[in-house]
N, C-alpha and C positions, 0 to 999 in steps of 0.2 A: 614370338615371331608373329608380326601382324600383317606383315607386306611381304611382297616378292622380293624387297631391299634386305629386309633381316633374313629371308632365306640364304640369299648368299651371302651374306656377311659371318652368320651360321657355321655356312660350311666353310667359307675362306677359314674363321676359327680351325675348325676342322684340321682342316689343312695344317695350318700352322704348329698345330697340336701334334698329328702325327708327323712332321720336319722333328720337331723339339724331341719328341719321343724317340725316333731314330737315329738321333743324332748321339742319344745316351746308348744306344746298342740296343733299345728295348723295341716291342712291336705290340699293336694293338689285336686282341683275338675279338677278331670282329663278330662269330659267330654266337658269340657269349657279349655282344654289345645288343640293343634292343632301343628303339625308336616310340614314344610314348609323345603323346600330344595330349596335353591337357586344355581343357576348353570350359567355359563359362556362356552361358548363357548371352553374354553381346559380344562375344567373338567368333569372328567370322575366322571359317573352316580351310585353312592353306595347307596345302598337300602335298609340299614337295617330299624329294625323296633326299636322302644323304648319303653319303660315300665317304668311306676307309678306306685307302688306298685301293681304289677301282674299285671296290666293293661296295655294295647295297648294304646299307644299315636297316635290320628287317625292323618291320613294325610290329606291333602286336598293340592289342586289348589290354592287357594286365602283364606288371612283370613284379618278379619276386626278390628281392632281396632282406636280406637280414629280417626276416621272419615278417616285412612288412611288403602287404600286395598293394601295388600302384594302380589303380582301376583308370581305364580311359573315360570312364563317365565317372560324373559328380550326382547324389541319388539325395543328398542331405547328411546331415548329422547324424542319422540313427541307424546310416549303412554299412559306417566305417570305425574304424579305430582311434582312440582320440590322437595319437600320434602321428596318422592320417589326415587329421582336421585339421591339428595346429601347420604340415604342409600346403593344405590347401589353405588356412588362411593367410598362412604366409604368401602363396604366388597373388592371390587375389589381392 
C-alpha cells in the first residue's frame, strides 16, 4: 500500500472478503485479526485504519503466529530468524 488509492482498494478487498465469508455462514473474529505495516527504508509512512464489519482492525508492533514474531521494524539480518528474512526478502 503506497497511496491513498491502495488504501481503499485494500479495504474494498476487505469488504469483498468478508460478503464471500458470510455468504458461506462463516464470520471473521476480528479481535484475534491484527494490522502489521511493514516498511523499508524509501517508503513513505500511510496510516490508514481498516474495518471488519464496522470494526477497527487493531494494530500492533509485533504479531505472533506459528512460533514466528512479525516485528514492525526491519533492524537487518542478525535480528531476526532466517525464516523471517526469506519474508522479508520476499516483500522487498
Amino acid at each position: 500500500v503506497l497511496t491513498s488509492s491502495d488504501s481503499s482498494l485494500l479495504q474494498s478487498d476487505l469488504d469483498s472478503l468478508v460478503c464471500w465469508i458470510s455468504q458461506s455462514g462463516l464470520s471473521f473474529n476480528v479481535p484475534k485479526c491484527c494490522l502489521l505495516r511493514f516498511y523499508n527504508r524509501t517508503t513513505s509512512r500511510i496510516s490508514t485504519s481498516y474495518h471488519i464489519e464496522n470494526n477497527c482492525i487493531p494494530s500492533s508492533d509485533s504479531y505472533k503466529d506459528l512460533g514466528i514474531i512479525f516485528p514492525l521494524t526491519y533492524h537487518g539480518p542478525s535480528t531476526i530468524a532466517p525464516s523471517q528474512q526469506k519474508l522479508i526478502n520476499t516483500l522487498n
